[in-house]
C-alpha positions in Angstrom: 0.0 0.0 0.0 3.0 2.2 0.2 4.2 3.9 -3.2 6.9 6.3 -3.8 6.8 9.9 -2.3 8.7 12.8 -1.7 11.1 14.2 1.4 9.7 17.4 2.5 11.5 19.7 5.1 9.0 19.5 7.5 9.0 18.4 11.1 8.5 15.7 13.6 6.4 13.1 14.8 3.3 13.8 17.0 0.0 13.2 15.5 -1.0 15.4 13.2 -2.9 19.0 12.6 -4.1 21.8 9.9 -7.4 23.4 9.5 -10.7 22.9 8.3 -11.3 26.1 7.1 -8.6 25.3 4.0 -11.5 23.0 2.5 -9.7 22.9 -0.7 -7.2 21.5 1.2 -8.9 18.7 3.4 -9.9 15.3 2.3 -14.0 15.1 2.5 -13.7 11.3 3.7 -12.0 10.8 7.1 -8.4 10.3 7.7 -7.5 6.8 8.7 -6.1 5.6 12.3 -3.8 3.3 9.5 -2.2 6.8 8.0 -1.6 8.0 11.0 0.7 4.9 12.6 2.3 5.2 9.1 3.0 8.7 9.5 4.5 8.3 13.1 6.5 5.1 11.5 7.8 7.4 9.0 9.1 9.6 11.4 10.7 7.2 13.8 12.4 5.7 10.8 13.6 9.2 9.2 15.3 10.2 12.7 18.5 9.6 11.4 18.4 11.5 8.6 16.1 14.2 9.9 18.2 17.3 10.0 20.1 16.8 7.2 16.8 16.3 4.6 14.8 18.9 6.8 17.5 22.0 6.9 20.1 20.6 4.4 23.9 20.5 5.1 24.3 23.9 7.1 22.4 23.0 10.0 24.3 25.3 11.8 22.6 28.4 9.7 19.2 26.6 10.7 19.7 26.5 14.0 20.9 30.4 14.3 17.8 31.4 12.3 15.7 29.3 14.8 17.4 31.1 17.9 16.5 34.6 16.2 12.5 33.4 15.9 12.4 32.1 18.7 14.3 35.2 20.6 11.5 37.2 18.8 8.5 34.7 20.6 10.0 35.6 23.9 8.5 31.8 25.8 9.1 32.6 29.1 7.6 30.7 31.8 6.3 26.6 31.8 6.7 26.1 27.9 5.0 22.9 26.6 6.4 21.8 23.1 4.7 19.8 20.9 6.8 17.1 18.3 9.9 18.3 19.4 11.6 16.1 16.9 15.7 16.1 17.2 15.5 19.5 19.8 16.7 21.9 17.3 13.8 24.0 18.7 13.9 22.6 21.8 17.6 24.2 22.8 16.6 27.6 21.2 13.5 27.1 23.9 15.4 26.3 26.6 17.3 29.6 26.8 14.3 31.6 27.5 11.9 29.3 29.1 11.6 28.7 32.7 11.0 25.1 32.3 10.5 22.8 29.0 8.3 19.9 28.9 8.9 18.3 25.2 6.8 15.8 23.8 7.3 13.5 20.4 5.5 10.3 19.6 9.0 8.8 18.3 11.3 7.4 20.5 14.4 7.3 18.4 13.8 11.2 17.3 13.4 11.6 21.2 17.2 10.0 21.9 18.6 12.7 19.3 17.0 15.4 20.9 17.8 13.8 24.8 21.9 13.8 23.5 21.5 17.1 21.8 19.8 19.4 25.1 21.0 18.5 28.2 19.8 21.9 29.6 18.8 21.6 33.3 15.5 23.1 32.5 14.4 20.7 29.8 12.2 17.3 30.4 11.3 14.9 27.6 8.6 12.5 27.6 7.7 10.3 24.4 4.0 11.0 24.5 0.8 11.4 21.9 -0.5 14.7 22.9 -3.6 13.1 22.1 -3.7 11.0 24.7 -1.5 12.4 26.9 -2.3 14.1 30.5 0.6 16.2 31.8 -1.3 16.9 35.1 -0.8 20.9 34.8 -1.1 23.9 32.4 1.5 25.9 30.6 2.0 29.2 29.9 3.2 29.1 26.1 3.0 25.9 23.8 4.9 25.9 20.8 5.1 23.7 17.9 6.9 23.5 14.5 6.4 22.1 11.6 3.3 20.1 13.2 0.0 21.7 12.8 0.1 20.9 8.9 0.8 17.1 9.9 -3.0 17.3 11.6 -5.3 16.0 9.7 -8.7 18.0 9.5 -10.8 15.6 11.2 -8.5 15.8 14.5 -8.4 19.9 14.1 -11.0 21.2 16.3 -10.2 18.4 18.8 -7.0 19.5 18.5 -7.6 23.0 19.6 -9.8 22.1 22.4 -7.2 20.1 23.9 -4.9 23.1 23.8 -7.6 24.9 26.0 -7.2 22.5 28.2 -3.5 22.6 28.6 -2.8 26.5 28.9 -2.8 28.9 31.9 -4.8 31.9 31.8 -3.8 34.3 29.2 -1.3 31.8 27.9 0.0 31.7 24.2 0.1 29.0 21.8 2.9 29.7 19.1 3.5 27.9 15.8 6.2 27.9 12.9 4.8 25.7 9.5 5.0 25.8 6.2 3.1 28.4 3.8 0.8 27.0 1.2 3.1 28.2 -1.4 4.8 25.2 -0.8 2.7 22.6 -1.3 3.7 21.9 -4.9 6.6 20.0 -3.6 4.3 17.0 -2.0 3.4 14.0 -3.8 0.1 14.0 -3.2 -2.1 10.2 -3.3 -4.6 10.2 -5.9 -7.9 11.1 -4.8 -6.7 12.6 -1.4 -5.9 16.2 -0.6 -4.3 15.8 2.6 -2.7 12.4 2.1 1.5 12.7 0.6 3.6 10.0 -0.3 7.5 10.3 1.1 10.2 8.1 0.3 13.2 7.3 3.0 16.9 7.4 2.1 16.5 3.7 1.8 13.6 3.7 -0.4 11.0 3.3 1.9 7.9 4.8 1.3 4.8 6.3 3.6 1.7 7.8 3.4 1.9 11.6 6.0 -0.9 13.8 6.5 0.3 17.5 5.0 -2.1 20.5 5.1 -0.1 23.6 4.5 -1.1 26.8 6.1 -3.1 29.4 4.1 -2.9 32.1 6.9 -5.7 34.0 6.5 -8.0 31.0 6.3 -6.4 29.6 9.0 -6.6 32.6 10.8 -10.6 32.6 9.9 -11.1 29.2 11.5 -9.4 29.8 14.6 -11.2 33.0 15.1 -14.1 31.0 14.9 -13.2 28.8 17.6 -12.7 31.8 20.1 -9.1 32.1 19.4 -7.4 35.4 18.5 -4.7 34.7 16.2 -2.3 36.4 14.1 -0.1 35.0 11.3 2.8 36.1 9.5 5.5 35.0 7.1 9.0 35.2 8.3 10.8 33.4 5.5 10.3 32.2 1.7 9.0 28.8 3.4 8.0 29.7 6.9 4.8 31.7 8.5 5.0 31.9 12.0 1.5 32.1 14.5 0.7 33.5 18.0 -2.8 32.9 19.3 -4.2 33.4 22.5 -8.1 32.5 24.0 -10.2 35.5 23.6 -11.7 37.2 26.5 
């Protein structure tokens, strides 16, 4: 069932999210508990080869762009971070944060990003955030290159989760990838949030991938009592900030 795809730069392994309102961009019938293991699988087995398919050879020039984005979110406090993946984001985190609690569904992209931060601050759990009950709140959640790994069955759920997990005029902040980029998916026939990817070793898996249209995403979430603003801070990259309305 598995049939040649394409590597994209994107992100980690949590179970997925993008938005409804981007109904060009969501598959009408319902995404399958079978596409989701796959897309975890995927990442577990792409751990190895993350960084270097995701930010290319100069992961050094990633990882200084990702301190001056993250420098510009100011997380300060208890920050929760969703699919942390190998902890590029999770380091740049860590130096403003009062405490990081980071989250992946994968173990092995969990080891990288355990050897990689050792910051006194940081705790990492190998968790579905779906299932998962961290026993407290947090003032800012963060994610990267996740949300558009939702699919749009799971996206209100998704959000309402969120609710559950943040303090009191807490933020939720988000880095994904701008719909401008979609053309580089391989998309399955007859799908529109279904890709095909295909492993160093020629392995091949089926990943949810809803890019972010950021006014319509922006739409939805005002919808669902969130105020949210969106911006792009690279060719590739929008960055989000939302917070519960009051």
């Amino acid at each position: 069932m598995r049939t040649p795809a394409r590597h994209d730069p994107g992100r980690s392994s949590c179970v997925p999210v993008t938005p409804q309102a981007a109904a060009p961009l969501c598959d009408d019938v319902r995404v399958t508990d079978e596409v989701l293991a796959d897309q975890v699988d995927y990442y577990r087995r792409r751990a190895g080869e993350y960084d270097v398919t995701a930010y290319g050879d100069d992961v050094a020039a990633a990882r200084a762009l990702i301190a001056r984005l993250v420098a510009e979110m100011r997380p300060a406090g208890r920050v929760l971070e969703i699919a942390c993946g190998t902890g590029l984001w999770t380091e740049a985190l860590a130096v403003w944060a009062g405490t990081v609690t980071a989250i992946d569904a994968a173990p092995e992209m969990m080891a990288i990003a355990r050897d990689r931060v050792r910051s006194a601050n940081v705790s990492f759990e190998v968790a579905d955030v779906f299932s998962w009950d961290p026993g407290t709140r947090f003032d800012v959640i963060f994610f990267s290159a996740w949300l558009s790994h939702v699919p749009a069955s799971r996206f209100g759920r998704f959000w309402q989760l969120l609710r559950g997990l943040l303090d009191g005029g807490g933020r939720v902040l988000f880095v994904d990838e701008h719909v401008d980029e979609r053309g580089k998916e391989a998309y399955v026939a007859g799908q529109q949030e279904v890709v095909e990817r295909r492993l160093a070793d020629g392995s091949t898996f089926r990943v949810i991938k809803n890019f972010v249209e950021p006014e319509e995403l922006e739409l939805r979430l005002r919808q669902m009592g969130w105020d949210c603003v969106i911006r792009r801070v690279s060719s590739r990259w929008v960055y989000g900030e939302a917070r519960l309305e009051r």
